[in-house]
C-alpha positions, 0 to 999 in steps of 0.5 A: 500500500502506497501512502503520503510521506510527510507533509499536511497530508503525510500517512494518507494511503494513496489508491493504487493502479490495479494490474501490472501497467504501472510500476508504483515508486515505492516508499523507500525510493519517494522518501530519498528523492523528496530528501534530495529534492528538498534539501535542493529547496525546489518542493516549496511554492514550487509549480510541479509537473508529474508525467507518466503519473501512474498513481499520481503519487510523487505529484500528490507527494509534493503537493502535501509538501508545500508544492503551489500547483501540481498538475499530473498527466497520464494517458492510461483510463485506469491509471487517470481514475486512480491519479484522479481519486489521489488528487480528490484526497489530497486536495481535501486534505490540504483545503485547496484544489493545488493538484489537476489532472490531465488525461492526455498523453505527455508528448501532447500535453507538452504540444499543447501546453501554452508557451507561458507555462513554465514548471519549477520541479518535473519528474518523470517516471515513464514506462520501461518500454519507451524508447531511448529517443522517444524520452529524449523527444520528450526532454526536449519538448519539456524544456521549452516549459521549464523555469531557470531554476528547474529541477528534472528527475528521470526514474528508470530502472537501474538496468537502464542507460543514462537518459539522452539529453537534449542540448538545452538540459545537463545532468548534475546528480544521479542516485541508485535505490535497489533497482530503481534509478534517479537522474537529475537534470537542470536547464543548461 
C-alpha cells in the first residue's frame, strides 16, 4: 500500500493502479528523492509537473509538501481514475484544489501546453518500454516549459542507460535505490 510521506497530508494511503501497467515508486525510493529534492529547496511554492503519473503519487507527494500547483498527466483510463481519486484526497486534505489532472498523453500535453507555462520541479517516471529517443523527444519538448531554476528527475530502472539529453538540459546528480534509478537534470 502506497501512502503520503510527510507533509499536511503525510500517512494518507494513496489508491493504487490495479494490474501490472504501472510500476508504483515505492516508499523507500519517494522518501530519498523528496530528501534530495528538498534539501535542493525546489518542493516549496514550487509549480510541479508529474508525467507518466501512474498513481499520481510523487505529484500528490509534493503537493502535501508545500508544492503551489501540481498538475499530473497520464494517458492510461485506469491509471487517470486512480491519479484522479489521489488528487480528490489530497486536495481535501490540504483545503485547496493545488493538484489537476490531465488525461492526455505527455508528448501532447507538452504540444499543447501554452508557451507561458513554465514548471519549477518535473519528474518523470515513464514506462520501461519507451524508447531511448522517444524520452529524449520528450526532454526536449519539456524544456521549452521549464523555469531557470528547474529541477528534472528521470526514474528508470537501474538496468537502464543514462537518459539522452537534449542540448538545452545537463545532468548534475544521479542516485541508485535497489533497482530503481534517479537522474537529475537542470536547464543548461
Amino acid at each position: 500500500m502506497s501512502r503520503i510521506i510527510a507533509g499536511v497530508a503525510g500517512g494518507t494511503p494513496l489508491v493504487s493502479v490495479p494490474g501490472s501497467g504501472t510500476r508504483p515508486t515505492t516508499d523507500r525510493v519517494k522518501e530519498a528523492l523528496f530528501s534530495r529534492l528538498e534539501a535542493l529547496d525546489v518542493v516549496a511554492e514550487a509549480r510541479v509537473l508529474d508525467l507518466y503519473a501512474g498513481s499520481g503519487s510523487l505529484g500528490v507527494e509534493s503537493a502535501s509538501r508545500g508544492a503551489a500547483a501540481v498538475d499530473l498527466v497520464e494517458s492510461d483510463g485506469r491509471a487517470s481514475e486512480v491519479c484522479q481519486r489521489n488528487a480528490d484526497t489530497v486536495n481535501q486534505a490540504i483545503g485547496l484544489k493545488k493538484v489537476t489532472v490531465h488525461r492526455s498523453r505527455v508528448e501532447s500535453f507538452l504540444d499543447r501546453a501554452a508557451g507561458d507555462a513554465r514548471w519549477d520541479l518535473v519528474l518523470l517516471d515513464p514506462p520501461y518500454p519507451l524508447s531511448q529517443s522517444d524520452l529524449l523527444a520528450v526532454l526536449d519538448k519539456l524544456s521549452a516549459h521549464l523555469d531557470e531554476e528547474a529541477v528534472v528527475v528521470v526514474e528508470r530502472s537501474a538496468r537502464t542507460p543514462e537518459p539522452e539529453w537534449p542540448p538545452t538540459l545537463e545532468r548534475f546528480a544521479e542516485r541508485k535505490y535497489g533497482e530503481t534509478r534517479l537522474w537529475f537534470a537542470e536547464p543548461a
